[in-house]
N, C-alpha and C positions, 0 to 999 in steps of 0.2 A: 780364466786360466791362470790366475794369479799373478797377472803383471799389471804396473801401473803405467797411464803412458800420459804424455803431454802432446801435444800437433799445435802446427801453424799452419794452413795452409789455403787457399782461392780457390775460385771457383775452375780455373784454368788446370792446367798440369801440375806446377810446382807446391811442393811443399818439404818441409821438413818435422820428424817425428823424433821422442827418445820414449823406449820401453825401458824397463827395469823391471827385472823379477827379483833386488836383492834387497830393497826398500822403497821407500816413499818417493817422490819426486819432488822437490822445491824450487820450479819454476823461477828463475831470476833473472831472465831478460826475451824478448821477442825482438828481432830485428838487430838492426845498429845506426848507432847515431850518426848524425852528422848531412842527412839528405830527408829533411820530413816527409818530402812529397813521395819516397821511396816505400808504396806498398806492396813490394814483392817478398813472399813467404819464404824465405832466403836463408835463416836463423832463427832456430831459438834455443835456450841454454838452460842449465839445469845445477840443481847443486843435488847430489844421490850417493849416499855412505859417504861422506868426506872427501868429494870428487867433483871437480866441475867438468860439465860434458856439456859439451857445443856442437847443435848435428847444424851444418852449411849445406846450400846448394847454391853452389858456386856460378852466375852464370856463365852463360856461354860467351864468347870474347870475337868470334869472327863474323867477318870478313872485317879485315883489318886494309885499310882505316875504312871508322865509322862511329855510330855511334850507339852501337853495341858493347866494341871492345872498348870506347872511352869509358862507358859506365861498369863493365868488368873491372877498366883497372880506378876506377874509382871504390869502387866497390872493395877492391883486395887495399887499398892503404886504408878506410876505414875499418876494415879488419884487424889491419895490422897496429892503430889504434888501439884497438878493444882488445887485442892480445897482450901489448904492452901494459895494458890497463890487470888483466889477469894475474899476470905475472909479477905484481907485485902483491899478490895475496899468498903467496908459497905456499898452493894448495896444489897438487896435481890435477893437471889439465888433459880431457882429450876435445880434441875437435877432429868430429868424425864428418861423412859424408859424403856427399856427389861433390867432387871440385873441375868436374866437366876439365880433364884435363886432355886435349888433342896432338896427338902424336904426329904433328906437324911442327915446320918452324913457325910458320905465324901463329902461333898459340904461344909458345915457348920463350 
C-alpha cells in the first residue's frame, strides 16, 4: 500500500509501530537506556523527512505503591533523559503514542 513501517514488539501485548507514507524510515533507536535488563517493547524512534518521531507505550503505573508504578516513574525520567538528549539536535520532535494516562489521582 506504499507505506514503510518499523515495529518493536513481544510475544505478549505491547508494542510500538511508526508507518510513513511520505518517505523512507531511518530507524535510530529501540528502547532507552539506562535499565539493560528492561526488555519491554516500550519505544522505538525514527529519523523520516527531517523529523524525529518517537512512538511510546507508556506503562501502566498502578496500584500505587508498588512496583509497577516505581518502574513507570522510572521509566518516565529515563525518558525524560533521552528527550533532553533530543533536544539538543534542533530538529523537530513528535513523541507519539499510548502514554496509558488514567483519569484518576493516583496516576496523576
Amino acid at each position: 500500500m506504499g507505506y514503510h513501517s518499523i515495529w518493536h514488539g513481544q510475544q505478549s501485548w505491547n508494542g510500538v509501530a511508526i508507518l510513513s507514507r511520505y518517505g523512507e524510515i531511518q530507524e535510530t533507536r529501540r528502547g532507552l537506556e539506562g535499565e539493560p535488563k528492561d526488555l519491554h517493547s516500550r519505544y522505538i524512534e525514527a529519523f523520516i523527512n527531517g523529523i524525529v518521531i518517537g512512538c511510546l507505550y507508556l506503562p501502566n503505573g498502578n496500584p500505587w505503591p508498588g512496583p509497577k508504578f516505581e518502574y513507570k516513574l522510572r521509566w518516565m525520567q529515563r525518558l525524560q533523559i533521552h528527550v533532553d538528549k533530543l533536544r539538543n539536535f534542533n530538529l523537530p520532535v513528535a513523541l507519539i503514542g499510548d502514554y496509558n494516562v488514567m483519569p484518576t489521582e493516583l496516576d496523576t
